[in-house]
Every structure is written in C-alpha cells, then in structure tokens.
C-alpha positions in Angstrom: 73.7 96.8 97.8 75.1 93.3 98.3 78.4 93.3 99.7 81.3 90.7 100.1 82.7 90.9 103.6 85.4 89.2 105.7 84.4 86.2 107.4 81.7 85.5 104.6 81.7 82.1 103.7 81.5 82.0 100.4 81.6 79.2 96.7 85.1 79.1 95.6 86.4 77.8 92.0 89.8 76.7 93.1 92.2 75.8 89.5 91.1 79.4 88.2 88.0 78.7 88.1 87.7 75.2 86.8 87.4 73.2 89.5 84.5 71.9 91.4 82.8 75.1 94.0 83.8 74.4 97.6 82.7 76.3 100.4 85.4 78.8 102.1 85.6 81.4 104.5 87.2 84.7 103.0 90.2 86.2 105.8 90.8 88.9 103.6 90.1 91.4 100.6 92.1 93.3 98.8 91.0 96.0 96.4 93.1 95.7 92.8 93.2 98.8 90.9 93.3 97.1 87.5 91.9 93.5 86.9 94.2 90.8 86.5 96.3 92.8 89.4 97.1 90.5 92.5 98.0 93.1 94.8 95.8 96.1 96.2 94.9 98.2 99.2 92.5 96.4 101.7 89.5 96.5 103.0 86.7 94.9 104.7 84.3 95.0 102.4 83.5 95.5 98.5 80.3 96.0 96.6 80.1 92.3 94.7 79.3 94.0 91.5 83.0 94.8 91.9 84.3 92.0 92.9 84.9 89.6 89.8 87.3 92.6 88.3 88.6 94.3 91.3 89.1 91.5 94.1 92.0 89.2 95.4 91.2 87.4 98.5 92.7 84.7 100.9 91.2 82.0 102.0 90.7 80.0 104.9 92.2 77.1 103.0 95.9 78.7 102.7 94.7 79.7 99.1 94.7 83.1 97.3 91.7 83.6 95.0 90.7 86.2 92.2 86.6 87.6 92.3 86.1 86.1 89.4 86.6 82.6 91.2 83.8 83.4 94.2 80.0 83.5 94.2 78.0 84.0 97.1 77.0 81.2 99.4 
C-alpha cells in the first residue's frame, strides 16, 4: 500500500487546486474525520487512497494544503 509520509516531497496545486503543480516537502499530516474538515488528529503517515478526502497538511512553503491538492512526486 502506497503511503504519504512526512518529509515526502510531493506535487502541490497551490490556489485550491488551480494553480500550476510545484514541488513541496510535506512537515505534517493531519487526519480529518470528515472531508472538507481542516483540523484532525496527526500522524505520520496515511494510506494515499485516503488522502484526497481525509488529509490537511503543511508545507514546507508556510502553506496549508488539503489531499485533494497533492499527488505524488
């Protein structure tokens, strides 16, 4: 199973998702327990199937970012 870790650099859709992909390092995950939530337990890890619904990250860029706005590098 393909996971999304901290410290993975990944392609990140800044403007929710309209703007051109730029590559980022995430510095941290947090778990959501409903999409569209921007607050959650963390972790270290999560499955990437889960992340476009269940993820909020930060960025090494100062940025927060829903799953739906990363793809893997």
């Amino acid at each position: 199973m393909s996971m999304l870790k901290v410290g993975d650099t990944v392609h990140w859709r800044g403007n929710f998702g309209e703007a051109e992909p730029r590559r980022v390092t995430v510095l941290s995950i947090e778990r959501v327990h409903r999409p569209g939530d921007k607050e959650g337990d963390l972790v270290d890890e999560l499955e990437w199937e889960l992340v476009p619904l269940y993820a909020v990250v930060s960025l090494d860029t100062g940025n927060w970012a829903y799953g739906r706005q990363l793809r893997p590098v």
